[in-house]
N, C-alpha and C positions, 0 to 999 in steps of 0.2 A: 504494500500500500504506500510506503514511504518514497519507494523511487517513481511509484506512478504518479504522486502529490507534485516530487521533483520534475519530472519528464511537463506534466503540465502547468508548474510555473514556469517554466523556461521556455516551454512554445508560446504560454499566456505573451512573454515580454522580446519574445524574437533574438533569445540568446540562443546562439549557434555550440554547436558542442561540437569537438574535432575528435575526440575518441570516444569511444563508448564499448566499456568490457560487461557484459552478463557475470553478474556475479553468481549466480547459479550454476554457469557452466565454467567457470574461471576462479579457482578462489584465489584469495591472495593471501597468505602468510604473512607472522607476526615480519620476518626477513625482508619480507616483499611492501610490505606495509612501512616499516621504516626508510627501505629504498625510497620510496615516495617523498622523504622529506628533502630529501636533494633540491637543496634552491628553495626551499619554504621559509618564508620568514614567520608566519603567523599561522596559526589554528585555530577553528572554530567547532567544536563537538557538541552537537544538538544530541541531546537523549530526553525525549520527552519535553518539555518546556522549560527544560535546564539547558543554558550555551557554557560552556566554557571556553575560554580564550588564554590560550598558551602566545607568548610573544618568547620567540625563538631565537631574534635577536637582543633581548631585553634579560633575558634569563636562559638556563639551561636545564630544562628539565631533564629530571634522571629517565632511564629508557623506560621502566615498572611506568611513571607517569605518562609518557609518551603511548606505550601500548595500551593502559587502561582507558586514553580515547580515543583510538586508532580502530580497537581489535572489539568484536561481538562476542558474545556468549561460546560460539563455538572456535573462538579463536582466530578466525580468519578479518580480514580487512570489513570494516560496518562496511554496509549502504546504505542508501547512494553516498559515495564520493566526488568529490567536485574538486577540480584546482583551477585558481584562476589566476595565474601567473606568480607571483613569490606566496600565495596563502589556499590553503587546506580547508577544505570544507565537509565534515564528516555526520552526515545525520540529515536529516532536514529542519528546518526551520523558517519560517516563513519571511517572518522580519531579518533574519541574520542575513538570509539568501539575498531580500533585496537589498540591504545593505551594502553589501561586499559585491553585487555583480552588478548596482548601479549602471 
């Protein structure tokens, strides 16, 4: 329900998305998951109507903090994930989403 919330803000507002991985058929590891931060400066991890915000450049979070909003229940990468140039978007959120992809 979450990435179809996603998929239709982002048609709602005519944000183009340049890759797109099924996470059903691709998962992505804790390994794989921190790959991802290559070049991120900021984070935003929606769970429920809690956001949290990691600033990457600002501080250093230990990896344990980093994967406990990175990774879901079964361990693999949440979704939907979003990145939009130096920052990370993990979850959805409604208000954060237009925020960040103004």
């Amino acid at each position: 329900m979450t990435c179809a919330r996603t998929q239709g803000f982002l048609a709602q507002r005519g944000v183009g998305v340049a890759v797109t991985v099924n996470a059903k058929s691709r998962t992505l590891n804790q390994q794989d998951a921190l790959a991802l931060l290559k070049g991120v400066d900021q984070i935003y991890a929606m769970k429920r109507k809690q956001v949290v915000h990691l600033d990457l450049k600002a501080g250093k979070p230990s990896r344990d903090e980093l994967l406990a909003v990175l990774l879901g229940p079964t361990g693999n990468l949440r979704a939907p994930t979003v990145r939009k140039g130096r920052t990370l978007l993990v979850g959805f959120e409604e208000g954060t989403y237009g925020h960040v992809l103004k």
